[in-house]
Backbone as JSON Lines, residues from 0, in Angstrom:
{"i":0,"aa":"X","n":[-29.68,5.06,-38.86],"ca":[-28.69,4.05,-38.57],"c":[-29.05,2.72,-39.22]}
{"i":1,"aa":"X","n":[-30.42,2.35,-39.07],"ca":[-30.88,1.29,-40.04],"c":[-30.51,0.91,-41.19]}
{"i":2,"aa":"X","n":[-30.61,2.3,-41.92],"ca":[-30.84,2.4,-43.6],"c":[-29.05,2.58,-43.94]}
{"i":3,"aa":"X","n":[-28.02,2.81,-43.16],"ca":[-27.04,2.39,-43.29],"c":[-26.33,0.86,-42.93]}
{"i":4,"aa":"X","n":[-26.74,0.38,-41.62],"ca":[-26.13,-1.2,-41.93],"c":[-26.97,-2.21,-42.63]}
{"i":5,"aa":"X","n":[-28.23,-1.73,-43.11],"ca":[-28.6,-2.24,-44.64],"c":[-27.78,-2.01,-45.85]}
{"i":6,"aa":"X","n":[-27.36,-1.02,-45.77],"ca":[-26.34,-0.67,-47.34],"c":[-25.07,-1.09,-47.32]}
{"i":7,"aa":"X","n":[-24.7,-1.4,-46.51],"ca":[-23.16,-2.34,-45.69],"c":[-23.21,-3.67,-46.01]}
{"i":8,"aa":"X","n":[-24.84,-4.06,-45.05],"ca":[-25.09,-5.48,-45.58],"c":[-24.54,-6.07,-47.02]}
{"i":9,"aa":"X","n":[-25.92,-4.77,-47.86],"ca":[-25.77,-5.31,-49.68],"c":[-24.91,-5.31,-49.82]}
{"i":10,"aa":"X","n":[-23.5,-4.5,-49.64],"ca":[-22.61,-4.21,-50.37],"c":[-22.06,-5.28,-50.11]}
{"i":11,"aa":"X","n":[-21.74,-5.67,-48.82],"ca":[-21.16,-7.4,-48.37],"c":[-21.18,-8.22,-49.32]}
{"i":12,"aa":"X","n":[-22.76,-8.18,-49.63],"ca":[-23.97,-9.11,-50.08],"c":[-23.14,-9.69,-51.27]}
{"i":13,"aa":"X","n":[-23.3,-8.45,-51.98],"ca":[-22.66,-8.12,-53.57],"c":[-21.04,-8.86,-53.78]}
{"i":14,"aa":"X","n":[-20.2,-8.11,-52.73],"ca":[-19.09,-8.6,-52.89],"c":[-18.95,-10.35,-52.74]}
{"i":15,"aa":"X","n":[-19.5,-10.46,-52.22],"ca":[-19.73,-11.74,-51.95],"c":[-20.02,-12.91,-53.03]}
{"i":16,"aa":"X","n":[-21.19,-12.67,-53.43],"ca":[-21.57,-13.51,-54.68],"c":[-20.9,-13.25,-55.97]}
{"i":17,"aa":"X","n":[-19.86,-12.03,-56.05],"ca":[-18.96,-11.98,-56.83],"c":[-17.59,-12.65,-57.05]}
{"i":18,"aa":"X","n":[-17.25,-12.76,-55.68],"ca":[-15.92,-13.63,-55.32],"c":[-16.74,-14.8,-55.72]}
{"i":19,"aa":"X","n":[-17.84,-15.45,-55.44],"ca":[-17.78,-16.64,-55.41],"c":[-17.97,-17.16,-56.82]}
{"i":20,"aa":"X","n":[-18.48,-16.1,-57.86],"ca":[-18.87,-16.35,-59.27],"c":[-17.1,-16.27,-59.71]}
{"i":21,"aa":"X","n":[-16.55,-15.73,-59.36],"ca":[-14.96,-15.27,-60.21],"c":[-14.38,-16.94,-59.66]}
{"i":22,"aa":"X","n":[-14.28,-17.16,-58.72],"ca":[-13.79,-18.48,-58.55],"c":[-14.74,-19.58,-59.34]}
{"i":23,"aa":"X","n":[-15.93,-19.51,-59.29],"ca":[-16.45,-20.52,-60.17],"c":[-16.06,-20.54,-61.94]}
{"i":24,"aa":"X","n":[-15.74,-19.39,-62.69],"ca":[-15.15,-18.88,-63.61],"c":[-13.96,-19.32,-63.55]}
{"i":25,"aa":"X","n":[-13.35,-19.14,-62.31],"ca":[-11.7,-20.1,-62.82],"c":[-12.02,-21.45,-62.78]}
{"i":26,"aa":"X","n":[-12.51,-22.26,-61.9],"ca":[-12.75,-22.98,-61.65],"c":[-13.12,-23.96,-63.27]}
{"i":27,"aa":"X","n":[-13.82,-23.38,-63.72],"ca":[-14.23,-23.18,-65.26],"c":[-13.82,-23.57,-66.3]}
{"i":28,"aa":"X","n":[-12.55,-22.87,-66.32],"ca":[-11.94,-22.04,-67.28],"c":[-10.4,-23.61,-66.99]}
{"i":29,"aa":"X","n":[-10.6,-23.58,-65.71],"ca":[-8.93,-24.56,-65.41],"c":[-9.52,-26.04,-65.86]}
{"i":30,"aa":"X","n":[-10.89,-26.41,-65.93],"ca":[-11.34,-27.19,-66.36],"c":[-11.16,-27.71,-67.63]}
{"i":31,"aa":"X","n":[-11.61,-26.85,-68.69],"ca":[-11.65,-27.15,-69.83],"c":[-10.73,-26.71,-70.52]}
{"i":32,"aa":"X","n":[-9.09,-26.09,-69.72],"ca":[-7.65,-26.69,-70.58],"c":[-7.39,-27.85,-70.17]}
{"i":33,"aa":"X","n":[-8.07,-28.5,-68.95],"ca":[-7.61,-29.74,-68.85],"c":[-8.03,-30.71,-69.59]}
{"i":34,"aa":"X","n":[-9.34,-30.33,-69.64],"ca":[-9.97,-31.47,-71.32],"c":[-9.22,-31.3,-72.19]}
{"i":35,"aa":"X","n":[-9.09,-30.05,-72.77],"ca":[-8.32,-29.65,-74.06],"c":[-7.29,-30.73,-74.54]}
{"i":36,"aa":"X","n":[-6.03,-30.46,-72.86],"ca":[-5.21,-31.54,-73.56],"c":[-4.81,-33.4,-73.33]}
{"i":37,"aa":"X","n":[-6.62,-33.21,-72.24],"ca":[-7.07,-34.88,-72.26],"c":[-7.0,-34.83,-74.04]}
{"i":38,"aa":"X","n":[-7.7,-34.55,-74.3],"ca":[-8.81,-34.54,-76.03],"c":[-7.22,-35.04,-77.25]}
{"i":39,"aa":"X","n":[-6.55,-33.87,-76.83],"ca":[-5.62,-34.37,-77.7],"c":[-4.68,-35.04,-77.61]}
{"i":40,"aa":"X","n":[-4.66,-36.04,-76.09],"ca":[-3.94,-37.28,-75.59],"c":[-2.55,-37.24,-75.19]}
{"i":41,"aa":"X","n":[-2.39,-36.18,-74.79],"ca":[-1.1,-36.04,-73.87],"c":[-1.28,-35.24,-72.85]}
{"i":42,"aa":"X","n":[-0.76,-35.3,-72.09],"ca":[-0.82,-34.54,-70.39],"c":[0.47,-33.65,-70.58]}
{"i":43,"aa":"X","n":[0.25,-32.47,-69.66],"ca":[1.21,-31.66,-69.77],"c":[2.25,-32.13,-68.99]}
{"i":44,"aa":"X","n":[3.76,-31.67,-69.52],"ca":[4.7,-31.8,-69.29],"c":[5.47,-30.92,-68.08]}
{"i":45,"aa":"X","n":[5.53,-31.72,-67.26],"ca":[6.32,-30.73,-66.38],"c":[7.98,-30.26,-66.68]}
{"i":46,"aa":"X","n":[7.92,-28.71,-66.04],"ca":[9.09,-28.67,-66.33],"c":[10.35,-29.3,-65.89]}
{"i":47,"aa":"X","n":[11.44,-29.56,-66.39],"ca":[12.86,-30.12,-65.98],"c":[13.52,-29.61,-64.71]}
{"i":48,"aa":"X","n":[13.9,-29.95,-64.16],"ca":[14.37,-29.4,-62.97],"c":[16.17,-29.77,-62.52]}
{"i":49,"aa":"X","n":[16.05,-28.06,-62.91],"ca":[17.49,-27.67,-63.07],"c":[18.52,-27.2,-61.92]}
{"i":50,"aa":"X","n":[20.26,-27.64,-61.96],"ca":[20.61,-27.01,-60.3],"c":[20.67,-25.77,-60.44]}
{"i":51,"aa":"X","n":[20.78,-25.45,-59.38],"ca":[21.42,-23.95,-59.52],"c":[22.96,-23.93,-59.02]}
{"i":52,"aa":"X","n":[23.82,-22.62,-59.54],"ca":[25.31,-22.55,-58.8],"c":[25.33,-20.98,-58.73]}
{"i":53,"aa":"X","n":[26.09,-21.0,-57.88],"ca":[26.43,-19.27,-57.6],"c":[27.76,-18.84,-58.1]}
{"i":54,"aa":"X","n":[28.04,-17.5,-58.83],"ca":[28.72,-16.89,-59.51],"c":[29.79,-16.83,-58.38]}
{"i":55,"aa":"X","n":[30.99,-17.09,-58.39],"ca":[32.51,-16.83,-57.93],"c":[32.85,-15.56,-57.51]}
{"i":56,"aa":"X","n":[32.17,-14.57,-58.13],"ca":[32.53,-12.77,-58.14],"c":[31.46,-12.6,-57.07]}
{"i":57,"aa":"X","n":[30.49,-12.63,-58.02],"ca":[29.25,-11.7,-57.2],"c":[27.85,-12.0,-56.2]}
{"i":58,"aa":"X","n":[28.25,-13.53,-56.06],"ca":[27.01,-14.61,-55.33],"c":[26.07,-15.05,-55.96]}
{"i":59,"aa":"X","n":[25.39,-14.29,-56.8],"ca":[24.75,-14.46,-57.48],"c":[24.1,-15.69,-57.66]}
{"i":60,"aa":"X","n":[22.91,-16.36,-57.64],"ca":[22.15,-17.62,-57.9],"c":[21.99,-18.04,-59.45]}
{"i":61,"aa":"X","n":[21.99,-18.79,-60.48],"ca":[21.44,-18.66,-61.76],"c":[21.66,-20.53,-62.28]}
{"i":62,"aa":"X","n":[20.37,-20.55,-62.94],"ca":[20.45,-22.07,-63.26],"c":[21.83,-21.81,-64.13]}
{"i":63,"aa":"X","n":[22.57,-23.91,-63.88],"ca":[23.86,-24.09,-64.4],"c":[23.56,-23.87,-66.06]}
{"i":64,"aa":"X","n":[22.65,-24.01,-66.34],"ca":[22.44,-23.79,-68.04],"c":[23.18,-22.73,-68.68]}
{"i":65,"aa":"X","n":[22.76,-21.87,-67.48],"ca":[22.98,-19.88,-67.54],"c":[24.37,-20.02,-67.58]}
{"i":66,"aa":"X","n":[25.01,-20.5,-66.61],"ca":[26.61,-20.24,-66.27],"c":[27.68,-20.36,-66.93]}
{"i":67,"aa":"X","n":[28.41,-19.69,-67.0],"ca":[29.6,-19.58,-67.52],"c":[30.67,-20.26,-66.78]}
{"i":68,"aa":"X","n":[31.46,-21.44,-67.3],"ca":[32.1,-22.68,-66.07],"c":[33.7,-21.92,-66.94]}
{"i":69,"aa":"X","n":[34.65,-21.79,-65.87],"ca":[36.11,-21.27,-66.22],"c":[37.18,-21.9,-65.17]}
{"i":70,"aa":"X","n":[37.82,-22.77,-64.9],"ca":[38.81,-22.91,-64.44],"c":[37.9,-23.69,-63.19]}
{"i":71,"aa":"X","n":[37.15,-24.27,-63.39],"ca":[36.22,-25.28,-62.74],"c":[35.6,-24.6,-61.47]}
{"i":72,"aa":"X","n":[35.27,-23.05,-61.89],"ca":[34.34,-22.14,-61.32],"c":[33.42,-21.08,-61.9]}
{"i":73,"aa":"X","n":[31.97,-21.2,-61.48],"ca":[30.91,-20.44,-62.09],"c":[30.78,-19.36,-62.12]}
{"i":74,"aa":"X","n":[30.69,-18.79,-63.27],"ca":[30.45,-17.35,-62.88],"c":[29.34,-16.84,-63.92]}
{"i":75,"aa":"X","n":[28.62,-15.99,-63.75],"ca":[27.13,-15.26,-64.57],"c":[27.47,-14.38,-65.02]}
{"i":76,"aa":"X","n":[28.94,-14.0,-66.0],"ca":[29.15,-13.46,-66.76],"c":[30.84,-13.28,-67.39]}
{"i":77,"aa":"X","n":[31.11,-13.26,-68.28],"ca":[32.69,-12.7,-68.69],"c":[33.28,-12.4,-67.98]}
{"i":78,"aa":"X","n":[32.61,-10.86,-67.53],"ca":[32.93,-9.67,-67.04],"c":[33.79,-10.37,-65.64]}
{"i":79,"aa":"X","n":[32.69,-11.07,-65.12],"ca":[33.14,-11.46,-63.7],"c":[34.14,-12.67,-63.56]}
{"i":80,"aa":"X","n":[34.08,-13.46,-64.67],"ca":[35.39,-14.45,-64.75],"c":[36.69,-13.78,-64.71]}
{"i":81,"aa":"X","n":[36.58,-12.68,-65.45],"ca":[38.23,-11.65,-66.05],"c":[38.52,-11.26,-64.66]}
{"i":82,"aa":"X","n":[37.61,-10.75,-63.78],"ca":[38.06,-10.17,-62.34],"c":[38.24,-11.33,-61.63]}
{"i":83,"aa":"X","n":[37.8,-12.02,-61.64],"ca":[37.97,-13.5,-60.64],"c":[37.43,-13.25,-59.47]}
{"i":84,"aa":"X","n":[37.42,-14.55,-58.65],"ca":[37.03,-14.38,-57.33],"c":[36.51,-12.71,-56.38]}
{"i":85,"aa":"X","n":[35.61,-12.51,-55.73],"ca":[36.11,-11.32,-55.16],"c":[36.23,-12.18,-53.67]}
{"i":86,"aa":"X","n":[37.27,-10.81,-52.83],"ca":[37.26,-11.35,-51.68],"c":[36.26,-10.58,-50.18]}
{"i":87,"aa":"X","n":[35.66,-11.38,-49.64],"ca":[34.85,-11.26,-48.71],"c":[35.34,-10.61,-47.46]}
């Protein structure tokens, strides 16, 4: 019984100092893209932040970029403008 919650232990042991090396590795790694684009003097850009509208037919969610605007209603595709509205 000994010589088994010794081998439980290590294995703990093991897992253990592995998680903590893989996080030190990101840890790492997230570091020195952040120098990267200190070094070359611009900070990253966040993205734009876009609405969303829902399709007329089918509910559908999709940024307004995506959408297809017809008769001053959205829809996420042709297909679903030609049928129009559905009803609920």
């Amino acid at each position: 019984m000994g010589k088994l919650l010794f081998w439980i232990f290590v294995v703990i042991a093991v897992l253990f100092v592995a998680r903590i090396a893989g996080r030190m590795a990101a840890a790492k790694q997230a570091g020195a893209q952040t120098n990267r684009t200190a070094a070359r003097g611009r900070a990253p850009q966040p993205k734009p932040v876009e609405s969303m509208v829902r399709c007329a037919h089918c509910g559908i969610h999709m940024p307004r970029s995506e959408a297809l605007l017809q008769n001053g209603q959205t829809w996420c595709n042709a297909e679903h403008a030609r049928l129009g509205p559905r009803k609920h």
